[in-house]
Short mmCIF file of the C-alpha atoms (twelve columns), coordinates in Angstrom:
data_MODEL
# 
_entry.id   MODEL 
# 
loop_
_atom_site.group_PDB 
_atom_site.id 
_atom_site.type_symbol 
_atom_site.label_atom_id 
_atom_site.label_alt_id 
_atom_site.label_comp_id 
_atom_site.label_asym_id 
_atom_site.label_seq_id 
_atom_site.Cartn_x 
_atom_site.Cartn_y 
_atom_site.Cartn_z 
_atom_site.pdbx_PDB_model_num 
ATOM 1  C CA . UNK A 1  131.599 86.525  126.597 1 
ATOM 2  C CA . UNK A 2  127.880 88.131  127.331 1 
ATOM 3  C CA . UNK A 3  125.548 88.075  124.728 1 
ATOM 4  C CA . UNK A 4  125.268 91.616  124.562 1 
ATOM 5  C CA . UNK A 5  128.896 91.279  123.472 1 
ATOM 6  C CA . UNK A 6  128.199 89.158  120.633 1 
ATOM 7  C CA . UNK A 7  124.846 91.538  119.275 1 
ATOM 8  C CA . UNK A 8  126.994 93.650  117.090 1 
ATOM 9  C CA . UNK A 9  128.529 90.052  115.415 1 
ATOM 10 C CA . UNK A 10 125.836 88.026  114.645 1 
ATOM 11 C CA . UNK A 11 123.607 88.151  110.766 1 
ATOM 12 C CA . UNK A 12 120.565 89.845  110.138 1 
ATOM 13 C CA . UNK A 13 119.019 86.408  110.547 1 
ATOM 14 C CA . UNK A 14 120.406 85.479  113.653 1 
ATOM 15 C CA . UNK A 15 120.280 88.517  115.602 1 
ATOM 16 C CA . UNK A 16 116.225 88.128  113.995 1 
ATOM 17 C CA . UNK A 17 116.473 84.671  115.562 1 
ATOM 18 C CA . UNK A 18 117.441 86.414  119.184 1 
ATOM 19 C CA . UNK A 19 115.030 89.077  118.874 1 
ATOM 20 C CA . UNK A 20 112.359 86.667  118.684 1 
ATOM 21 C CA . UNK A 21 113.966 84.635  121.555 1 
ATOM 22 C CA . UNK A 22 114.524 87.399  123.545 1 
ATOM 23 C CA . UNK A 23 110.763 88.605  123.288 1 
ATOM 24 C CA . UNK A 24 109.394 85.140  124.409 1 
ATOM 25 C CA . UNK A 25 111.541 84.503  127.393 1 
ATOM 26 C CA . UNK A 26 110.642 88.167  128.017 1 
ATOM 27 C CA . UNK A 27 107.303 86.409  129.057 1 
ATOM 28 C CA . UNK A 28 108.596 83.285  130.405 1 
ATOM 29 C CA . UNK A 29 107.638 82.254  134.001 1 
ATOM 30 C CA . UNK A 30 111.644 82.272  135.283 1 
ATOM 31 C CA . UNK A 31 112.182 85.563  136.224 1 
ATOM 32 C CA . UNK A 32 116.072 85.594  135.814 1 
ATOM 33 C CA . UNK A 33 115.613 84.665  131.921 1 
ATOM 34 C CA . UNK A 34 112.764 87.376  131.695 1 
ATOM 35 C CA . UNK A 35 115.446 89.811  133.318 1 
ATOM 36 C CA . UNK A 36 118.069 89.295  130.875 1 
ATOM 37 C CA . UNK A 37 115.887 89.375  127.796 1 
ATOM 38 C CA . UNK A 38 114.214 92.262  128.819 1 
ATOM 39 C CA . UNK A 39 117.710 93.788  129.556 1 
ATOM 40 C CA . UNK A 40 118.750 92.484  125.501 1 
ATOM 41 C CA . UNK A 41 115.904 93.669  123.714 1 
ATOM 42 C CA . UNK A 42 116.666 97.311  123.593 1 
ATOM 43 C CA . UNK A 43 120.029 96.111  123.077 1 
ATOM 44 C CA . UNK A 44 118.878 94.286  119.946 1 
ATOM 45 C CA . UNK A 45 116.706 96.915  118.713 1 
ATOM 46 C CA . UNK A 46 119.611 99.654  118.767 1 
ATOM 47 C CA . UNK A 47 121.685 97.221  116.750 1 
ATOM 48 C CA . UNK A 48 118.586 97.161  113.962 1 
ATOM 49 C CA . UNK A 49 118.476 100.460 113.892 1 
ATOM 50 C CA . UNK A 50 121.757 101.184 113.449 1 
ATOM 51 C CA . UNK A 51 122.013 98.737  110.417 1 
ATOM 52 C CA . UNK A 52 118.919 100.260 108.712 1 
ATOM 53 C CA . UNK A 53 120.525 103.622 108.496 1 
ATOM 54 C CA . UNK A 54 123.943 101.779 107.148 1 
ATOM 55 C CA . UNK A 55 121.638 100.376 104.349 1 
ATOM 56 C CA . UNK A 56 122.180 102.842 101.563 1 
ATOM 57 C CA . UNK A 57 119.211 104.078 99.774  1 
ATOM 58 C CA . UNK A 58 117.232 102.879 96.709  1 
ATOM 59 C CA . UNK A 59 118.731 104.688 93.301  1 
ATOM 60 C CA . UNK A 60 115.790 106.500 91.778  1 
ATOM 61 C CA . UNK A 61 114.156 104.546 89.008  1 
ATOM 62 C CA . UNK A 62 115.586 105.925 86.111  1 
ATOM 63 C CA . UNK A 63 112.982 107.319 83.363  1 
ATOM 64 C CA . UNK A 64 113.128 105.217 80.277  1 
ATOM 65 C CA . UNK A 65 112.341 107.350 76.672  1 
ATOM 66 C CA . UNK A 66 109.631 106.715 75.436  1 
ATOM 67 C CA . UNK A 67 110.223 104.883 71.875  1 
ATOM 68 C CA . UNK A 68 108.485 106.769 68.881  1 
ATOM 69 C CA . UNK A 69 106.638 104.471 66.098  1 
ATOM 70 C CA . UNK A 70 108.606 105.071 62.839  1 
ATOM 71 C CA . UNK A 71 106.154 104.844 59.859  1 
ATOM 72 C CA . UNK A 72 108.228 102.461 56.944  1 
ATOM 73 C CA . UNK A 73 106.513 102.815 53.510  1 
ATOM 74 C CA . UNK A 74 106.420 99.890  51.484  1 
ATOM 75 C CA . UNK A 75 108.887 100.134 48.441  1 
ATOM 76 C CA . UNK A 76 106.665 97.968  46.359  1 
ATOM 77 C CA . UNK A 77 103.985 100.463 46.038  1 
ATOM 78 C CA . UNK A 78 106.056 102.916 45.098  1 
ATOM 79 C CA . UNK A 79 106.887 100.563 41.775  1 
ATOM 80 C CA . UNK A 80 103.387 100.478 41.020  1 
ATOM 81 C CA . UNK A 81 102.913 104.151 40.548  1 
ATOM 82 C CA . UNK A 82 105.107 104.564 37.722  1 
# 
């Protein structure tokens, strides 16, 4: 199976992990591994772009109500009065 086969079935973390592979044999000094990474890496980058617009978006933070002091008289002062 090629690799490019196996993009859409790998983890966020692993396709991460070939991303990062990809880039640095993009710069290696074998030009047939330089070929084929540079021939994954828009590969890899369609497949991350794809999965960020599958990621469903943030709910709004919902707006919490303020809470209102409540002022609690003392029923022992009331006693005192009369």
């Amino acid at each position: 199976m090629a690799m490019a086969d196996l993009i859409p079935t790998l983890d966020n973390e692993g396709l991460a992990n070939l991303r990062a592979n990809a880039q640095r044999l993009e710069t290696s000094s074998v030009a047939r591994q330089a070929e084929q990474a540079s021939a994954l890496l828009p590969l890899i980058d369609a497949e991350l772009a794809e999965r960020l617009t599958r990621v469903p978006p943030k709910a709004p933070a919902k707006a919490r109500a303020k809470k209102t002091a409540v002022l609690v008289e003392d029923a022992d002062e009331d006693d005192d009065e009369s």
